[in-house]
C-alpha beads as a LAMMPS data file, in Angstrom:
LAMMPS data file: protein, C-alpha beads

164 atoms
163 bonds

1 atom types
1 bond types

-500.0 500.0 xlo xhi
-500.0 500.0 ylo yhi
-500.0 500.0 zlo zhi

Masses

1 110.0

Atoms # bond

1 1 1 423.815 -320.569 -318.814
2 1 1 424.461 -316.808 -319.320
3 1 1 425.084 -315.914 -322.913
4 1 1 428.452 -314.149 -323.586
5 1 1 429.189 -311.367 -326.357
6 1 1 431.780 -309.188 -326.537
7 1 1 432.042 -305.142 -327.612
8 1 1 434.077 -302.164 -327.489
9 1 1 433.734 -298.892 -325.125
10 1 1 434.838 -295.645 -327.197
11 1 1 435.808 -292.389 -324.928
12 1 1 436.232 -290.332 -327.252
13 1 1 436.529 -287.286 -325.042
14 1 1 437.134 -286.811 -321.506
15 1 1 438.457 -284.288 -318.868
16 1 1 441.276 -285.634 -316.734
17 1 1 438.686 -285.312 -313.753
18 1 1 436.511 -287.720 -314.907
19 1 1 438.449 -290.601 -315.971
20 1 1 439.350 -292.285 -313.099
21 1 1 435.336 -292.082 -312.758
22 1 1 435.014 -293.755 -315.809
23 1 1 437.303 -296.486 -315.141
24 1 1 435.501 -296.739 -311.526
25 1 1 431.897 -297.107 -313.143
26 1 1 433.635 -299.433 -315.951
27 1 1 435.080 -301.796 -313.231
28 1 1 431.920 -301.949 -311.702
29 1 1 430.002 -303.182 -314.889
30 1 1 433.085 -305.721 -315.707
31 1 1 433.026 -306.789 -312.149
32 1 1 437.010 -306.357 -312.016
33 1 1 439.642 -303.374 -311.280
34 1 1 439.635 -301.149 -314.811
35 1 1 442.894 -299.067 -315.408
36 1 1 442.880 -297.502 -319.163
37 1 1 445.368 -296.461 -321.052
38 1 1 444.398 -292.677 -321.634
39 1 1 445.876 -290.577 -324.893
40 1 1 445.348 -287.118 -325.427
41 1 1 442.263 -285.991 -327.511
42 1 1 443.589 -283.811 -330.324
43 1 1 440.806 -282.090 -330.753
44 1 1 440.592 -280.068 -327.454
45 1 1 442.379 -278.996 -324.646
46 1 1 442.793 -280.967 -321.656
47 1 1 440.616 -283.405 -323.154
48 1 1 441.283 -287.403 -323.354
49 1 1 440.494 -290.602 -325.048
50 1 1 440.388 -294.449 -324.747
51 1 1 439.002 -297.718 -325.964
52 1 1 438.403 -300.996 -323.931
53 1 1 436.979 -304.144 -325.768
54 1 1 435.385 -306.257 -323.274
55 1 1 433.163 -309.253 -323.182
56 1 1 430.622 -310.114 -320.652
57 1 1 426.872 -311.014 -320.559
58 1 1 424.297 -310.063 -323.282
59 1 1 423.088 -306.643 -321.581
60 1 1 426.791 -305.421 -320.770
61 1 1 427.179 -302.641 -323.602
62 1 1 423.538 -301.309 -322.006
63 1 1 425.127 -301.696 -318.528
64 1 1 428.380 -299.968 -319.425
65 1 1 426.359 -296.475 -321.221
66 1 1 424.050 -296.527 -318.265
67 1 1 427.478 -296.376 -316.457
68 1 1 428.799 -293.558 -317.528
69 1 1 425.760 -291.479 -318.430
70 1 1 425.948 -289.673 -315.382
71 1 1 428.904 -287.164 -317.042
72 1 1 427.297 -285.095 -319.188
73 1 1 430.622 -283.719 -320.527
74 1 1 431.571 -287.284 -321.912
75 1 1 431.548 -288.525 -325.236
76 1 1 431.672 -291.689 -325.763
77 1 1 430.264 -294.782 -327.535
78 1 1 429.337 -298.450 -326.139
79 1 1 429.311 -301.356 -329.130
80 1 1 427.717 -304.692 -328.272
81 1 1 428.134 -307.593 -331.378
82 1 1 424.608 -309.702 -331.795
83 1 1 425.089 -312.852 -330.057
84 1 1 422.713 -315.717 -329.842
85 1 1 418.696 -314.556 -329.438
86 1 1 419.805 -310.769 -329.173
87 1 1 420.874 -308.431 -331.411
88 1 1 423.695 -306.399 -331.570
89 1 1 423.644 -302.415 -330.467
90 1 1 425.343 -299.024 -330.561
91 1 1 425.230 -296.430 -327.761
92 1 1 426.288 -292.827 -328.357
93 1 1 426.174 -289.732 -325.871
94 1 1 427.658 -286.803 -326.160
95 1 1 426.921 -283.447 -324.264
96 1 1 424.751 -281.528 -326.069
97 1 1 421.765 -284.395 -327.432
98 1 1 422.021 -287.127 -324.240
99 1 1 422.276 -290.627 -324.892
100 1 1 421.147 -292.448 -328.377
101 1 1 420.539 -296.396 -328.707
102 1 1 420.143 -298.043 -331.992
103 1 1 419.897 -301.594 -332.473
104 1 1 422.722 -303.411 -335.057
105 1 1 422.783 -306.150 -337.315
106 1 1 425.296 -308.446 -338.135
107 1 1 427.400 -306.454 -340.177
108 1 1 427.174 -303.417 -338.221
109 1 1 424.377 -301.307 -339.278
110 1 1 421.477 -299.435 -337.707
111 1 1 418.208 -301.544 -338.028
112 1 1 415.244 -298.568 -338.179
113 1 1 412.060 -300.280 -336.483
114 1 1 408.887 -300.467 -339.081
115 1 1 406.803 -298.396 -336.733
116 1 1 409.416 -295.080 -336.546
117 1 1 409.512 -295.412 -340.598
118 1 1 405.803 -295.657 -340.593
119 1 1 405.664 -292.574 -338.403
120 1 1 407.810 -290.597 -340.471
121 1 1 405.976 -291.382 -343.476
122 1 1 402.666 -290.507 -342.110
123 1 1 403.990 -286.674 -341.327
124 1 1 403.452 -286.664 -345.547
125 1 1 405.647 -283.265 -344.737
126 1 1 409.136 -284.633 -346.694
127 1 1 411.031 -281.616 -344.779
128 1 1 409.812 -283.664 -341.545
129 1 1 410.196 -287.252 -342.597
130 1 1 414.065 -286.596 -343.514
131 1 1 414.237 -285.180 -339.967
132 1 1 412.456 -288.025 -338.481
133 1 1 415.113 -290.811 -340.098
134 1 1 417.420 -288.878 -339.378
135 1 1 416.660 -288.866 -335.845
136 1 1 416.012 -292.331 -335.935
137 1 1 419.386 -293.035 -337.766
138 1 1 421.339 -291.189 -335.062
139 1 1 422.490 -288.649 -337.600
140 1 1 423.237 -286.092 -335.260
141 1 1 425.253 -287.887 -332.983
142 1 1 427.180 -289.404 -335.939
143 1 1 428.397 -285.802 -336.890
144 1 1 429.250 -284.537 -333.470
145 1 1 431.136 -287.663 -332.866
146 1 1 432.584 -288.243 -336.385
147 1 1 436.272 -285.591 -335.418
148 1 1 436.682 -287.662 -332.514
149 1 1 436.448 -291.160 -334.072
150 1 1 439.072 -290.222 -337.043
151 1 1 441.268 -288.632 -334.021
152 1 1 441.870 -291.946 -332.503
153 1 1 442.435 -293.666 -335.615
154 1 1 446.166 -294.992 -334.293
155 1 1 444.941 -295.816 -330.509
156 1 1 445.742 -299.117 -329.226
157 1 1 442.845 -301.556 -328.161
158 1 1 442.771 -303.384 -324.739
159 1 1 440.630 -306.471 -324.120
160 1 1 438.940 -306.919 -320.645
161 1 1 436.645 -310.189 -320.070
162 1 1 434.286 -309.558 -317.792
163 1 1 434.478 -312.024 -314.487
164 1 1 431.598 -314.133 -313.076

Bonds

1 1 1 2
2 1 2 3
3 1 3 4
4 1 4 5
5 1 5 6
6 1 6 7
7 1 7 8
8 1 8 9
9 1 9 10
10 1 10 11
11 1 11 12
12 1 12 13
13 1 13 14
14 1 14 15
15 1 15 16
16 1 16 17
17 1 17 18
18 1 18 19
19 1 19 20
20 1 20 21
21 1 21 22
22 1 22 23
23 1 23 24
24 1 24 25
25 1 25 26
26 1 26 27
27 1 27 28
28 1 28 29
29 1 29 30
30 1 30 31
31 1 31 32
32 1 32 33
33 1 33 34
34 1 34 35
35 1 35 36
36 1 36 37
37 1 37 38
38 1 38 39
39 1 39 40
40 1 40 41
41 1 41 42
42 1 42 43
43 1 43 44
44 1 44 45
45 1 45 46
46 1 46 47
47 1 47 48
48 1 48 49
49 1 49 50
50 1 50 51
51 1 51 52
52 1 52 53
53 1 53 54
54 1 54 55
55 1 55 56
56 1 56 57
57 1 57 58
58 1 58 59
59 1 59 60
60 1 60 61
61 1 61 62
62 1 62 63
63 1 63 64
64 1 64 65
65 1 65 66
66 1 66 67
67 1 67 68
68 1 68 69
69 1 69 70
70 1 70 71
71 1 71 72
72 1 72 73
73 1 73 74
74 1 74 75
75 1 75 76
76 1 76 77
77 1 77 78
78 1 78 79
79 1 79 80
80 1 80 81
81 1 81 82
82 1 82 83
83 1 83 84
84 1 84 85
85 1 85 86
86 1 86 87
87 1 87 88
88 1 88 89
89 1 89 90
90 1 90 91
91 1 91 92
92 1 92 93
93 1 93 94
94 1 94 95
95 1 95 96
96 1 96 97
97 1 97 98
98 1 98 99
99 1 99 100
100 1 100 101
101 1 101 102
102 1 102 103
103 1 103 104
104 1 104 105
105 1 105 106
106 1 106 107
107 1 107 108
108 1 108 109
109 1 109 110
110 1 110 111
111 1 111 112
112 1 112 113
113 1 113 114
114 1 114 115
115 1 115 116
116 1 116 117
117 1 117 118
118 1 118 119
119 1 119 120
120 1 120 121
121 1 121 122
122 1 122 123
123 1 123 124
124 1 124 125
125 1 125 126
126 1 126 127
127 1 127 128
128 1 128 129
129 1 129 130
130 1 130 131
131 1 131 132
132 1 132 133
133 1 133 134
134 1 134 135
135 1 135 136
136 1 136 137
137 1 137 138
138 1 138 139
139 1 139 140
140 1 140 141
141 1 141 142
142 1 142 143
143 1 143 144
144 1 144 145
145 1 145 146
146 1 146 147
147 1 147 148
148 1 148 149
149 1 149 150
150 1 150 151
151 1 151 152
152 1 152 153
153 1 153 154
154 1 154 155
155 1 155 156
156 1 156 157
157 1 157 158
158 1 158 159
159 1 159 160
160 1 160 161
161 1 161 162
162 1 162 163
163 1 163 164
Protein backbone atom coordinates (compact mmCIF):
# COMPACT_ATOMS: atom_id res chain seq x y z
CA UNK A 1 0.00 0.00 0.00
CA UNK A 2 1.41 3.34 -1.29
CA UNK A 3 2.29 5.71 1.49
CA UNK A 4 0.52 9.14 1.32
CA UNK A 5 1.99 12.66 2.49
CA UNK A 6 0.93 15.78 1.69
CA UNK A 7 2.95 19.33 0.76
CA UNK A 8 2.66 22.62 -0.69
CA UNK A 9 3.89 23.97 -4.31
CA UNK A 10 5.09 27.77 -3.97
CA UNK A 11 5.24 29.87 -7.47
CA UNK A 12 6.50 32.51 -6.37
CA UNK A 13 7.13 34.10 -9.73
CA UNK A 14 5.90 33.44 -13.07
CA UNK A 15 5.30 35.05 -16.56
CA UNK A 16 1.72 34.80 -17.77
CA UNK A 17 3.23 32.48 -20.61
CA UNK A 18 4.20 29.92 -18.50
CA UNK A 19 1.48 29.26 -16.19
CA UNK A 20 -0.86 27.42 -17.93
CA UNK A 21 2.49 25.22 -18.40
CA UNK A 22 2.78 24.96 -14.93
CA UNK A 23 -0.63 23.94 -14.21
CA UNK A 24 -0.22 21.39 -17.32
CA UNK A 25 3.04 19.74 -15.78
CA UNK A 26 1.23 20.03 -12.19
CA UNK A 27 -1.85 18.05 -13.47
CA UNK A 28 0.30 15.61 -14.81
CA UNK A 29 2.17 14.84 -11.45
CA UNK A 30 -1.41 14.97 -9.49
CA UNK A 31 -2.83 12.79 -12.14
CA UNK A 32 -5.98 15.26 -12.39
CA UNK A 33 -6.94 18.65 -14.38
CA UNK A 34 -4.91 21.64 -12.29
CA UNK A 35 -6.46 25.21 -12.67
CA UNK A 36 -4.68 27.79 -10.07
CA UNK A 37 -5.74 30.65 -8.84
CA UNK A 38 -2.95 33.15 -10.10
CA UNK A 39 -2.29 36.76 -8.17
CA UNK A 40 -0.04 39.24 -9.31
CA UNK A 41 3.64 39.16 -8.05
CA UNK A 42 4.34 42.58 -6.55
CA UNK A 43 7.61 42.48 -7.02
CA UNK A 44 7.87 42.61 -10.88
CA UNK A 45 6.14 43.33 -13.83
CA UNK A 46 4.04 40.97 -15.56
CA UNK A 47 5.08 38.52 -13.14
CA UNK A 48 2.65 36.00 -11.09
CA UNK A 49 2.23 33.83 -8.12
CA UNK A 50 0.38 30.80 -6.60
CA UNK A 51 0.29 28.07 -4.02
CA UNK A 52 -1.34 24.53 -4.31
CA UNK A 53 -1.18 22.10 -1.25
CA UNK A 54 -1.54 18.71 -2.50
CA UNK A 55 -1.16 15.22 -1.23
CA UNK A 56 -0.14 12.22 -3.11
CA UNK A 57 2.53 9.45 -2.84
CA UNK A 58 5.87 9.76 -0.92
CA UNK A 59 8.07 10.99 -4.04
CA UNK A 60 5.35 13.63 -5.26
CA UNK A 61 7.13 16.99 -4.04
CA UNK A 62 10.38 15.36 -6.13
CA UNK A 63 7.93 14.63 -9.00
CA UNK A 64 6.29 18.05 -8.95
CA UNK A 65 10.14 20.21 -9.03
CA UNK A 66 11.25 17.78 -11.66
CA UNK A 67 7.97 19.10 -13.27
CA UNK A 68 8.52 22.32 -13.61
CA UNK A 69 12.30 22.53 -13.83
CA UNK A 70 12.19 22.82 -17.36
CA UNK A 71 11.38 26.95 -17.01
CA UNK A 72 14.30 28.41 -16.10
CA UNK A 73 12.55 31.77 -15.49
CA UNK A 74 10.42 30.18 -12.59
CA UNK A 75 10.73 30.50 -9.07
CA UNK A 76 9.25 28.42 -7.13
CA UNK A 77 9.41 26.02 -4.15
CA UNK A 78 8.04 22.25 -3.70
CA UNK A 79 7.47 21.21 0.30
CA UNK A 80 6.95 17.53 1.06
CA UNK A 81 6.05 16.78 5.17
CA UNK A 82 8.08 13.43 6.45
CA UNK A 83 5.69 10.69 6.39
CA UNK A 84 6.24 7.17 7.49
CA UNK A 85 10.03 5.66 6.52
CA UNK A 86 10.86 8.99 4.54
CA UNK A 87 11.70 12.16 5.46
CA UNK A 88 10.37 15.29 4.70
CA UNK A 89 12.04 17.80 1.87
CA UNK A 90 12.28 21.30 0.41
CA UNK A 91 12.87 22.10 -3.28
CA UNK A 92 13.89 25.58 -4.41
CA UNK A 93 14.80 26.88 -8.05
CA UNK A 94 15.06 29.98 -9.13
CA UNK A 95 16.78 31.35 -12.38
CA UNK A 96 20.00 32.26 -11.71
CA UNK A 97 21.47 29.00 -9.23
CA UNK A 98 19.08 25.90 -10.78
CA UNK A 99 17.36 23.69 -8.57
CA UNK A 100 18.36 23.03 -4.66
CA UNK A 101 17.05 19.89 -2.54
CA UNK A 102 17.48 19.69 1.13
CA UNK A 103 16.10 17.10 3.20
CA UNK A 104 13.57 18.29 6.38
CA UNK A 105 12.81 17.15 9.66
CA UNK A 106 9.83 17.14 11.49
CA UNK A 107 9.58 20.56 12.41
CA UNK A 108 10.71 21.95 9.26
CA UNK A 109 14.34 22.37 9.17
CA UNK A 110 17.24 21.56 6.86
CA UNK A 111 19.03 18.31 8.06
CA UNK A 112 22.98 18.94 6.76
CA UNK A 113 24.35 15.27 6.00
CA UNK A 114 27.60 14.37 8.33
CA UNK A 115 29.71 13.86 5.25
CA UNK A 116 29.08 17.70 3.59
CA UNK A 117 29.93 19.04 7.33
CA UNK A 118 32.90 16.81 7.38
CA UNK A 119 33.91 18.19 4.00
CA UNK A 120 33.63 21.63 4.95
CA UNK A 121 35.60 21.17 7.94
CA UNK A 122 38.41 19.47 6.27
CA UNK A 123 38.94 22.76 3.82
CA UNK A 124 40.53 24.06 7.54
CA UNK A 125 40.12 27.49 5.28
CA UNK A 126 37.08 29.15 7.71
CA UNK A 127 36.44 31.71 4.65
CA UNK A 128 35.60 28.29 2.71
CA UNK A 129 33.83 26.23 5.32
CA UNK A 130 31.17 29.20 5.90
CA UNK A 131 30.75 29.01 2.10
CA UNK A 132 30.47 25.35 2.08
CA UNK A 133 27.34 25.36 4.85
CA UNK A 134 26.16 27.80 3.36
CA UNK A 135 25.84 26.05 0.21
CA UNK A 136 24.74 23.15 1.89
CA UNK A 137 22.08 25.18 3.90
CA UNK A 138 20.61 26.61 0.68
CA UNK A 139 21.56 30.09 1.77
CA UNK A 140 21.54 31.52 -1.48
CA UNK A 141 18.38 30.43 -2.63
CA UNK A 142 16.84 31.49 0.73
CA UNK A 143 17.82 35.20 -0.08
CA UNK A 144 16.80 35.31 -3.68
CA UNK A 145 13.55 33.80 -2.73
CA UNK A 146 13.02 35.51 0.68
CA UNK A 147 10.96 39.15 -1.34
CA UNK A 148 8.84 36.73 -2.94
CA UNK A 149 7.77 34.60 0.06
CA UNK A 150 6.83 37.87 2.30
CA UNK A 151 4.95 39.12 -1.07
CA UNK A 152 2.44 36.41 -0.87
CA UNK A 153 1.98 36.63 2.70
CA UNK A 154 -2.12 37.20 2.21
CA UNK A 155 -2.52 34.48 -0.78
CA UNK A 156 -5.13 31.98 -0.37
CA UNK A 157 -4.17 28.17 -0.23
CA UNK A 158 -5.92 25.47 -2.41
CA UNK A 159 -5.79 21.77 -1.56
CA UNK A 160 -5.53 19.18 -4.46
CA UNK A 161 -5.35 15.27 -3.48
CA UNK A 162 -3.70 13.57 -5.84
CA UNK A 163 -5.94 10.59 -7.61
CA UNK A 164 -4.93 6.90 -7.93
Amino acid sequence: MPVVTRGVLYVHSAARAVCPHVEWATGRVLGMRVDLDWAPQPLGPGLFRTELSWQGEQGTGALLASALRGWAELRYEVTEEPSRGCDGARFSHVPDLGLFHAVMDVHGNTVVPEDRIRTALESGDPVEVRHRLELALGSAWDRELEPFRHAGDDAQVRWLHRVG
